[in-house]
N, CA, C, O and CB atoms as a CASP TS submission, in Angstrom:
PFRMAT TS
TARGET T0000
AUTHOR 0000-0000-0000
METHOD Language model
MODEL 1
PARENT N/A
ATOM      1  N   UNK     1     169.799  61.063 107.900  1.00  0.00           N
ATOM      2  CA  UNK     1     168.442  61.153 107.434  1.00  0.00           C
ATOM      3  C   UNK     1     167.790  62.409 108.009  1.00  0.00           C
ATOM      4  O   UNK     1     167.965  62.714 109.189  1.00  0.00           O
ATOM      5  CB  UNK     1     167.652  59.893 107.816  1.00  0.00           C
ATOM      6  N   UNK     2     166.980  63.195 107.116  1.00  0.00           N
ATOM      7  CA  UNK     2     166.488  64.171 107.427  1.00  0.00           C
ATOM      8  C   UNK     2     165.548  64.311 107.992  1.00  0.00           C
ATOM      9  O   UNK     2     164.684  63.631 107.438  1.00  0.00           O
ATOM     10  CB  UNK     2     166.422  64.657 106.803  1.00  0.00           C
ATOM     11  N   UNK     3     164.882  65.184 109.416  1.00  0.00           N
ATOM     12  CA  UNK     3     163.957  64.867 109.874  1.00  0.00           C
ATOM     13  C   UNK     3     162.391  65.550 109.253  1.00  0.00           C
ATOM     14  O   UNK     3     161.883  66.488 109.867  1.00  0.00           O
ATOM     15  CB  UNK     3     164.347  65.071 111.127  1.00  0.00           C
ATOM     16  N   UNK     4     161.936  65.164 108.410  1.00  0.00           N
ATOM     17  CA  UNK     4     160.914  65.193 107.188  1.00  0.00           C
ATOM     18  C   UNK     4     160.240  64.019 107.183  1.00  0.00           C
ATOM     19  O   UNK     4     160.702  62.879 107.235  1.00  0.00           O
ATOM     20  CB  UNK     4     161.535  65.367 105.787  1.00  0.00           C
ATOM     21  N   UNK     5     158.396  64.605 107.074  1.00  0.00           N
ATOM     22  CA  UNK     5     157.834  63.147 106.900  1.00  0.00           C
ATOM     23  C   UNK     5     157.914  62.932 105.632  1.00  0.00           C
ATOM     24  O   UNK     5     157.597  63.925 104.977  1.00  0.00           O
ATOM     25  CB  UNK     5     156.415  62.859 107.348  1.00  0.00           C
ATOM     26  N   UNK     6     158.217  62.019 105.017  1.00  0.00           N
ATOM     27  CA  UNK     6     157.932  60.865 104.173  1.00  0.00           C
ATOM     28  C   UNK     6     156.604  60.792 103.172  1.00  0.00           C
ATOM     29  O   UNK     6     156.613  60.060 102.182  1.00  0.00           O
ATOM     30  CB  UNK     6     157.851  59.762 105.117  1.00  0.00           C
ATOM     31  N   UNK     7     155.445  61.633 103.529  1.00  0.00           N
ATOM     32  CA  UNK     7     154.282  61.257 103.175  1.00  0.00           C
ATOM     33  C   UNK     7     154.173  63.057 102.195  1.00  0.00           C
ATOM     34  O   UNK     7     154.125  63.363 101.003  1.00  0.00           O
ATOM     35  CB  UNK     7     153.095  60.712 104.748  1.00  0.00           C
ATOM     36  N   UNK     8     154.174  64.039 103.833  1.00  0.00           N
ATOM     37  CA  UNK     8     153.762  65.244 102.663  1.00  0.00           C
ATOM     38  C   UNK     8     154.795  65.912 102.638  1.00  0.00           C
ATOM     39  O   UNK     8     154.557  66.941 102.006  1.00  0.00           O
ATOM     40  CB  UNK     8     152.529  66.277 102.897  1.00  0.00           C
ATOM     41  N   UNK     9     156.174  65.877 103.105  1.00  0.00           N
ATOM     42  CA  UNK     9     157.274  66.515 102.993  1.00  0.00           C
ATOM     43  C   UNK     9     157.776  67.380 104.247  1.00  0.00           C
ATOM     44  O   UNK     9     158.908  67.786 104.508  1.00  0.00           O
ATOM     45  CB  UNK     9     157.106  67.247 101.882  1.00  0.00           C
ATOM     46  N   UNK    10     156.843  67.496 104.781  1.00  0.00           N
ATOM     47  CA  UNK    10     157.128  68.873 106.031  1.00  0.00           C
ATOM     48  C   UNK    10     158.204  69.060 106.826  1.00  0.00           C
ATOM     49  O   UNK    10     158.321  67.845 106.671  1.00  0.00           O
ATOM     50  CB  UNK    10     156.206  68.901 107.142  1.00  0.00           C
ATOM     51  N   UNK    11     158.816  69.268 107.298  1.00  0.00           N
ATOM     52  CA  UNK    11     160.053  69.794 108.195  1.00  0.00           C
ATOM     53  C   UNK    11     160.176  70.242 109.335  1.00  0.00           C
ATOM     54  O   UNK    11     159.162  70.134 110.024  1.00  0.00           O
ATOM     55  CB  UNK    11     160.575  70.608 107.802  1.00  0.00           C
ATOM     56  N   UNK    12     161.254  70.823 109.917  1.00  0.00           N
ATOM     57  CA  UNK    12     161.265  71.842 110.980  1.00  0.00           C
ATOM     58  C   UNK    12     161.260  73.044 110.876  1.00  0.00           C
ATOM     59  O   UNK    12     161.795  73.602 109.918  1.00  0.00           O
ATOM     60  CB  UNK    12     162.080  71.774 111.630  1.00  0.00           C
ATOM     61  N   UNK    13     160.631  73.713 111.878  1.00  0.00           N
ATOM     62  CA  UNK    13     160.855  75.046 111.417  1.00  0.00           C
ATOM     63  C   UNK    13     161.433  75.576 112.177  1.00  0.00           C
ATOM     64  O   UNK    13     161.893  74.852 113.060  1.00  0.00           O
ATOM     65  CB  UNK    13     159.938  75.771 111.124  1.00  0.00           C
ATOM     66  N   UNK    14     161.766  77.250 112.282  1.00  0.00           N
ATOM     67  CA  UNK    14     162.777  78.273 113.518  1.00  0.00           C
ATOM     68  C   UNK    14     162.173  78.857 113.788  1.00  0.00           C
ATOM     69  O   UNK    14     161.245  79.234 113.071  1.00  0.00           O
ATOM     70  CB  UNK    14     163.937  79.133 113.370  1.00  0.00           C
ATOM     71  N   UNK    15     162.402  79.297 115.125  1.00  0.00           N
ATOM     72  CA  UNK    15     161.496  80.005 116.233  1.00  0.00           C
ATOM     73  C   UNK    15     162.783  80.622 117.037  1.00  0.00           C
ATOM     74  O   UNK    15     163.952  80.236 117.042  1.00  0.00           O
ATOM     75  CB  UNK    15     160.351  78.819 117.285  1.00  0.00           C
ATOM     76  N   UNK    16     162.240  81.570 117.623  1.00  0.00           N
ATOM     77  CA  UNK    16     163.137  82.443 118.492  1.00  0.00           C
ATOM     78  C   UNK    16     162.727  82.203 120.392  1.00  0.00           C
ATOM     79  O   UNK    16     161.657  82.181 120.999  1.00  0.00           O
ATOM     80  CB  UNK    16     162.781  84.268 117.874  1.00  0.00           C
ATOM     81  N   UNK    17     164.221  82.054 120.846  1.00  0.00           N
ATOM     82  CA  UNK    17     163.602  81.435 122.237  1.00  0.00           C
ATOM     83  C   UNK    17     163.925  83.162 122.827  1.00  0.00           C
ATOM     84  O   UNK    17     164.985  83.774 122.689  1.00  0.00           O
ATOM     85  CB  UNK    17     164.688  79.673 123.215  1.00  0.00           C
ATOM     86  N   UNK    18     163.143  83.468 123.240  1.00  0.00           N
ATOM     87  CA  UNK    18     163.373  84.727 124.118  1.00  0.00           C
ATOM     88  C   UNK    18     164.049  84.854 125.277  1.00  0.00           C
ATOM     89  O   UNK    18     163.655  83.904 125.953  1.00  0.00           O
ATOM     90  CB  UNK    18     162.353  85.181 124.470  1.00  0.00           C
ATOM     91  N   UNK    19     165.263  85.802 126.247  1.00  0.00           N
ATOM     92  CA  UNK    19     165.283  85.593 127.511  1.00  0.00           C
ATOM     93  C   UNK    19     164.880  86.646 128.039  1.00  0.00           C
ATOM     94  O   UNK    19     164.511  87.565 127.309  1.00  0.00           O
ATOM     95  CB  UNK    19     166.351  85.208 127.979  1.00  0.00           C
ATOM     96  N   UNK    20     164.854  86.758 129.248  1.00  0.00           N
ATOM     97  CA  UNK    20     164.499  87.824 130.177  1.00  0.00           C
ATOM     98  C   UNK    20     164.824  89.342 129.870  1.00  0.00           C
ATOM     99  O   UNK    20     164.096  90.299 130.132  1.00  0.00           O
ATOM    100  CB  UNK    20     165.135  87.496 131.387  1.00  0.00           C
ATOM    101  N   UNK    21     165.747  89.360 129.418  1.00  0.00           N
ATOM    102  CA  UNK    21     166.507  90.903 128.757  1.00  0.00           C
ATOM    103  C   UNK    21     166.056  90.823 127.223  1.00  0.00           C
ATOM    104  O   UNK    21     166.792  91.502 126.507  1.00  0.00           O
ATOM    105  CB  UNK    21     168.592  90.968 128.841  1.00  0.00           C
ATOM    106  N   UNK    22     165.212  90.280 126.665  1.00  0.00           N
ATOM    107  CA  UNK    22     164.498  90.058 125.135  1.00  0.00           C
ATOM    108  C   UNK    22     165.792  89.654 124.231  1.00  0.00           C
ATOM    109  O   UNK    22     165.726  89.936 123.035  1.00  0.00           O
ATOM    110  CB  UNK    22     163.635  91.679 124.419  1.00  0.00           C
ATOM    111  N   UNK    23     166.876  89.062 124.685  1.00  0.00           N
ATOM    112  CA  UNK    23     167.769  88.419 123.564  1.00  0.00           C
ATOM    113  C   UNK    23     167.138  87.314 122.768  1.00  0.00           C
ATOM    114  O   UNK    23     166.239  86.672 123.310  1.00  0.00           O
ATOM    115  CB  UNK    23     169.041  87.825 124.167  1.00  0.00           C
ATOM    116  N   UNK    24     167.496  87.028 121.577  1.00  0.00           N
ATOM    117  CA  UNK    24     167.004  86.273 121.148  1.00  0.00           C
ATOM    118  C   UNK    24     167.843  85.341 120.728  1.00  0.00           C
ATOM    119  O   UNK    24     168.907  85.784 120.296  1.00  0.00           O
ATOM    120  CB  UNK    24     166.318  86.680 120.494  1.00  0.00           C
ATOM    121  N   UNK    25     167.674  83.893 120.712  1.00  0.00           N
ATOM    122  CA  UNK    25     167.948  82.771 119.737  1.00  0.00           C
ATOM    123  C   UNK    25     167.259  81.991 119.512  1.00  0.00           C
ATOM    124  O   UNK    25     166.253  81.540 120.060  1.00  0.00           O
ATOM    125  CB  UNK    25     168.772  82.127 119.881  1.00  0.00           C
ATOM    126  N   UNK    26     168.206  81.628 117.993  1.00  0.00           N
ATOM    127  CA  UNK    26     166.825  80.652 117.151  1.00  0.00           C
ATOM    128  C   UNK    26     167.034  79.615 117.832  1.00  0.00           C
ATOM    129  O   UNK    26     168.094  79.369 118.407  1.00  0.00           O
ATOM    130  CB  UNK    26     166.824  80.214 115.351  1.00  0.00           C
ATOM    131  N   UNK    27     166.033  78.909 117.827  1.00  0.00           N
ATOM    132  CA  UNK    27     166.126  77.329 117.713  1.00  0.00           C
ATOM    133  C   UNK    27     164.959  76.849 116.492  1.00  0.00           C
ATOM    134  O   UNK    27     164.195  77.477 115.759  1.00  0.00           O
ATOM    135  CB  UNK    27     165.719  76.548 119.410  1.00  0.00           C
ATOM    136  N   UNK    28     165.287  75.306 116.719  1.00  0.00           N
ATOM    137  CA  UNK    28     164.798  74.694 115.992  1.00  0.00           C
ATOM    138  C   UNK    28     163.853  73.952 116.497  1.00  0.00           C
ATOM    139  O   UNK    28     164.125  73.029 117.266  1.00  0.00           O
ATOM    140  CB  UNK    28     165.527  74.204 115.431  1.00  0.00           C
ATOM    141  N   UNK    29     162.453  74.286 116.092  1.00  0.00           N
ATOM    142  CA  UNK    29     161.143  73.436 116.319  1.00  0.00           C
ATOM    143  C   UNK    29     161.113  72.202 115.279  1.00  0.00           C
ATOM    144  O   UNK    29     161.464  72.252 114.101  1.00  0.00           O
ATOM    145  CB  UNK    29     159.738  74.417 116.084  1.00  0.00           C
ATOM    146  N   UNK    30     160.630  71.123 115.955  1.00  0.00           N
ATOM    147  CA  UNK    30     160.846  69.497 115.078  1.00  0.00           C
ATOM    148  C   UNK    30     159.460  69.249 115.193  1.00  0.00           C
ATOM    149  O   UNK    30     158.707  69.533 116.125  1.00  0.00           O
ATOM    150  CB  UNK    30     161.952  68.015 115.862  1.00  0.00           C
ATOM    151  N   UNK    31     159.262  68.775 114.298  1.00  0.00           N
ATOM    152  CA  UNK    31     157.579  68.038 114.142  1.00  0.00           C
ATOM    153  C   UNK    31     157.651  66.324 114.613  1.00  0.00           C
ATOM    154  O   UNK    31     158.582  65.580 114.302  1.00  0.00           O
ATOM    155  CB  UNK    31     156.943  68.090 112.086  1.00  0.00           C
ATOM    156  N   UNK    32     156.517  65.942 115.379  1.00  0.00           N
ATOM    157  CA  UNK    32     156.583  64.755 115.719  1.00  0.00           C
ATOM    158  C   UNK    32     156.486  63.669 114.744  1.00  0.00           C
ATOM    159  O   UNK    32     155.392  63.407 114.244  1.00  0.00           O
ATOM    160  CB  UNK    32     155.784  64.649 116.548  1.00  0.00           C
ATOM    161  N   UNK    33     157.653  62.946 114.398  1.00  0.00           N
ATOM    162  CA  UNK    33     157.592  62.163 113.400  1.00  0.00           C
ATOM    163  C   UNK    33     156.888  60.521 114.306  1.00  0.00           C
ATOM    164  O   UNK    33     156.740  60.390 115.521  1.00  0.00           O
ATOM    165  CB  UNK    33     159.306  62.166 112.605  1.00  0.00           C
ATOM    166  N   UNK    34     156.697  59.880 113.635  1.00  0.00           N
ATOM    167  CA  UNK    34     156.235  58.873 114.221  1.00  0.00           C
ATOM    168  C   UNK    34     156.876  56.993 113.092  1.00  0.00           C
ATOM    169  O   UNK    34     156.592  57.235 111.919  1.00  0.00           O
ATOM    170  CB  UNK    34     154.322  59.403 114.283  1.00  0.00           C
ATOM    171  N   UNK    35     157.233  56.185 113.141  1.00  0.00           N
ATOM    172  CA  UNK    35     157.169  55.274 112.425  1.00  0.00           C
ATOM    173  C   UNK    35     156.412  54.410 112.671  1.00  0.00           C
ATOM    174  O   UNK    35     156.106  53.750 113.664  1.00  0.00           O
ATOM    175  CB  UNK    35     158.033  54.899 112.255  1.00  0.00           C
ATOM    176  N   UNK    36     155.931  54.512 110.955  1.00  0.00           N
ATOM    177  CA  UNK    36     154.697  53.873 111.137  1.00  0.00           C
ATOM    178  C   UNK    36     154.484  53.293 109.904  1.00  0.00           C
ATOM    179  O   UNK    36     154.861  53.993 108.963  1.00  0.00           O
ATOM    180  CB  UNK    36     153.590  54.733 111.571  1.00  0.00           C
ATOM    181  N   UNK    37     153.756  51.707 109.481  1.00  0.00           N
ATOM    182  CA  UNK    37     154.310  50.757 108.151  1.00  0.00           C
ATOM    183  C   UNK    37     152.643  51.679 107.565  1.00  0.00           C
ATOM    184  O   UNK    37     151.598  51.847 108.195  1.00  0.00           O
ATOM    185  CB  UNK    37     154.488  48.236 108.338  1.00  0.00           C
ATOM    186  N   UNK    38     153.032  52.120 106.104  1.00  0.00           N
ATOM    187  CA  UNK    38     151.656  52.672 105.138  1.00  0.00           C
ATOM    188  C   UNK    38     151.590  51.964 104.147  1.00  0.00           C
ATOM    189  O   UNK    38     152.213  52.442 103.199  1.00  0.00           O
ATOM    190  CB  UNK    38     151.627  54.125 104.537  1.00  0.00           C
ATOM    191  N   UNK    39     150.784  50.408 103.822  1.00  0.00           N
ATOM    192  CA  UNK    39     150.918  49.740 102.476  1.00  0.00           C
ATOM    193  C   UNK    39     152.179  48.689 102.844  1.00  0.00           C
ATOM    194  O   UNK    39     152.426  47.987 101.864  1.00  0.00           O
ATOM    195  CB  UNK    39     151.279  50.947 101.105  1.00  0.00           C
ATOM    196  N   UNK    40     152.845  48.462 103.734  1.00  0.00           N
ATOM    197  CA  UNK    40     153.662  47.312 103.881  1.00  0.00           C
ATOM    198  C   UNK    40     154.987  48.503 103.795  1.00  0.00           C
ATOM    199  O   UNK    40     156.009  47.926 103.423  1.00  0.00           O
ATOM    200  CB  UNK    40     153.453  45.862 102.555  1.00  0.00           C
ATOM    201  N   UNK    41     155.143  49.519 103.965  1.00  0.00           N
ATOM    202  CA  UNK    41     156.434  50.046 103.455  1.00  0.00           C
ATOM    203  C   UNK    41     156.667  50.974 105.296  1.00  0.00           C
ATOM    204  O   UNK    41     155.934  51.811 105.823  1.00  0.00           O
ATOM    205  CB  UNK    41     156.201  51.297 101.542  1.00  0.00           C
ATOM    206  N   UNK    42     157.475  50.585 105.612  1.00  0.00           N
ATOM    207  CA  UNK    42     157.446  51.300 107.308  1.00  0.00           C
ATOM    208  C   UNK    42     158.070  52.650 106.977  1.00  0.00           C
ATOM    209  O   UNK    42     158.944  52.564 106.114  1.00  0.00           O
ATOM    210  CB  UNK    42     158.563  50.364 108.735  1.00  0.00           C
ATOM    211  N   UNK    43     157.877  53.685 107.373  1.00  0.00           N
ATOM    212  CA  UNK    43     157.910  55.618 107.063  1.00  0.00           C
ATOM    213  C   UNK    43     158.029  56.255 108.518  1.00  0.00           C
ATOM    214  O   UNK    43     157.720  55.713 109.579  1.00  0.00           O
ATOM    215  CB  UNK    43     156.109  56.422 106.222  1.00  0.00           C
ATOM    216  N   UNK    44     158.592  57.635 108.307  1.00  0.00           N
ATOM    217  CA  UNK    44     158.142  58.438 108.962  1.00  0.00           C
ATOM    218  C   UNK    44     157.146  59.102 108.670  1.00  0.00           C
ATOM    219  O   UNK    44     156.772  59.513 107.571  1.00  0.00           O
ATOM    220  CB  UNK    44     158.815  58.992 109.200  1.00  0.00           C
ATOM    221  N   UNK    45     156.828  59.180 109.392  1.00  0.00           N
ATOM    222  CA  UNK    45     155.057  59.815 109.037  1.00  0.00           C
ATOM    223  C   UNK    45     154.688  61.167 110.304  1.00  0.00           C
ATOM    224  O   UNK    45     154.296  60.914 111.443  1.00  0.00           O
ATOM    225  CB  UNK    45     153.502  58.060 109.410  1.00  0.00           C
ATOM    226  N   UNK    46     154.908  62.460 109.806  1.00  0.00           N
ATOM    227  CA  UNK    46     154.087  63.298 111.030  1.00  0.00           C
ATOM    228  C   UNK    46     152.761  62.939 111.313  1.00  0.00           C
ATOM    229  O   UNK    46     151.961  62.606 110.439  1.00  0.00           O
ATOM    230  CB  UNK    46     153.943  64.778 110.753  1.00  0.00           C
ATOM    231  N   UNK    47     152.404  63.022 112.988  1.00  0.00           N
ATOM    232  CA  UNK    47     151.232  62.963 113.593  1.00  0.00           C
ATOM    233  C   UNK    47     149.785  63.323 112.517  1.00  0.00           C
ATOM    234  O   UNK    47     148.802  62.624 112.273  1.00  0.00           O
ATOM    235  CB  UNK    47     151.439  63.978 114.813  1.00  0.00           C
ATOM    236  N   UNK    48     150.286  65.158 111.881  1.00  0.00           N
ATOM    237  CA  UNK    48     149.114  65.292 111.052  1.00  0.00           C
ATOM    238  C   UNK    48     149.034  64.183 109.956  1.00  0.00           C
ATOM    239  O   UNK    48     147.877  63.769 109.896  1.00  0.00           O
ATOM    240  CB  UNK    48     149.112  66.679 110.411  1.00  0.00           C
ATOM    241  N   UNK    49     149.561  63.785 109.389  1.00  0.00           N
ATOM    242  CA  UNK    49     149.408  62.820 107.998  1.00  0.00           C
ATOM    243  C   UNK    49     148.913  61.793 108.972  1.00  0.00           C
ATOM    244  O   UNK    49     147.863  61.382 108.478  1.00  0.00           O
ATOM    245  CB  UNK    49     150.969  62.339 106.869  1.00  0.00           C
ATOM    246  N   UNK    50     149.057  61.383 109.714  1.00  0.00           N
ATOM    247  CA  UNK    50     148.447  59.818 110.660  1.00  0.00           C
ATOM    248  C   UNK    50     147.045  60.094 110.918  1.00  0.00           C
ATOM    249  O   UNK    50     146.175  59.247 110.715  1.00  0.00           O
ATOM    250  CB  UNK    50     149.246  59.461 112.434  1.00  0.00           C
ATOM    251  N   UNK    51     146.794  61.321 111.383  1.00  0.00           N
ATOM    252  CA  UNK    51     145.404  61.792 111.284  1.00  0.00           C
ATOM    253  C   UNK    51     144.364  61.568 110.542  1.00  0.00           C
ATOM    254  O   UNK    51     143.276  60.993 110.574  1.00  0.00           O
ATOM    255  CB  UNK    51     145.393  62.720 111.162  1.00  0.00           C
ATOM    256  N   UNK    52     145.295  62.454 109.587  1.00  0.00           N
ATOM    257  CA  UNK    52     144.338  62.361 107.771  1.00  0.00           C
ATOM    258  C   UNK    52     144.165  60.845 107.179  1.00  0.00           C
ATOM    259  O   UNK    52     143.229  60.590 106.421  1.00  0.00           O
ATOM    260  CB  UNK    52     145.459  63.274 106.224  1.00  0.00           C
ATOM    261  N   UNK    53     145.021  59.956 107.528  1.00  0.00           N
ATOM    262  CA  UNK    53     145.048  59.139 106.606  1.00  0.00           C
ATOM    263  C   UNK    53     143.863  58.081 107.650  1.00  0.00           C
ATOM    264  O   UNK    53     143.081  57.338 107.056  1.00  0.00           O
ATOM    265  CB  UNK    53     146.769  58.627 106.098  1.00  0.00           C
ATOM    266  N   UNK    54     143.866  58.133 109.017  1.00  0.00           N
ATOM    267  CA  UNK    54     142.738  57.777 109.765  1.00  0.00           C
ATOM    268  C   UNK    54     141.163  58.203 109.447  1.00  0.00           C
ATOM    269  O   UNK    54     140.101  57.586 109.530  1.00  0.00           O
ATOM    270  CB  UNK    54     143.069  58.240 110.966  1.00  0.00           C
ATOM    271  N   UNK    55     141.476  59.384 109.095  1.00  0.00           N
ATOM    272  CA  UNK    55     139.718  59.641 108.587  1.00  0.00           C
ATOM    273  C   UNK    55     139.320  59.123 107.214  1.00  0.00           C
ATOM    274  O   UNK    55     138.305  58.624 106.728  1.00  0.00           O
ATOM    275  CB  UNK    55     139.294  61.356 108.449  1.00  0.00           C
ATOM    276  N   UNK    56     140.452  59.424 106.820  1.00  0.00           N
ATOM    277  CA  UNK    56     140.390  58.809 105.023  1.00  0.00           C
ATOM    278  C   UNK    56     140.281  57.118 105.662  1.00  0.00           C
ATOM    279  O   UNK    56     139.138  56.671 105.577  1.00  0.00           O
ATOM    280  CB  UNK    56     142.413  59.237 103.633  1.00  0.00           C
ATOM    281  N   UNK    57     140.833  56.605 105.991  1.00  0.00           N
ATOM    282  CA  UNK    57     140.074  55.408 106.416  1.00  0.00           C
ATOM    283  C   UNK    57     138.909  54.442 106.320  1.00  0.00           C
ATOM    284  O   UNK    57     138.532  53.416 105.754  1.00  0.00           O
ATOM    285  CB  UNK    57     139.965  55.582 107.095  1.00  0.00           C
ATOM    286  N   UNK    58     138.483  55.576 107.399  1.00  0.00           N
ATOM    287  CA  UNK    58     136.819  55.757 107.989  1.00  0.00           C
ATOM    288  C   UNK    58     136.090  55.687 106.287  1.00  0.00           C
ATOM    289  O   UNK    58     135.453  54.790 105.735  1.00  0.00           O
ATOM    290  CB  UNK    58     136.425  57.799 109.098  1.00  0.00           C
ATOM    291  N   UNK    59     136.360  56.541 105.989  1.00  0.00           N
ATOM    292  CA  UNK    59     135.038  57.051 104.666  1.00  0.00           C
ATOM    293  C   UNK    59     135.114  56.270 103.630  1.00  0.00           C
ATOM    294  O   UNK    59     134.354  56.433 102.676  1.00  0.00           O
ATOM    295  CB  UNK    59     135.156  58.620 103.895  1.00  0.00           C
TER
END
């Protein structure tokens, strides 16, 4: 399973880790997925979509 939320699609992205002599390698930045049930259906859901769907809530 891919690590992608469920809700708006988002992913990981690549970033370059720097060392001391400026070599570079990529790595891979991961977004905090979270599981969490939306409507009776349990998801991964990134932090931002948990956000949004909290204010949308509210209103």
């Amino acid at each position: 399973m891919a690590r992608k939320c469920d809700l708006c699609g988002r992913g990981s992205t690549r970033d370059a880790a720097r060392s001391h002599s400026n070599i570079k390698t990529l790595k891979r930045q991961h977004i905090n997925l979270q599981a969490k049930t939306v409507n009776g259906v349990k998801l991964k859901v990134c932090t931002k979509c948990i956000k949004s769907l909290k204010l949308k809530a509210k209103s």
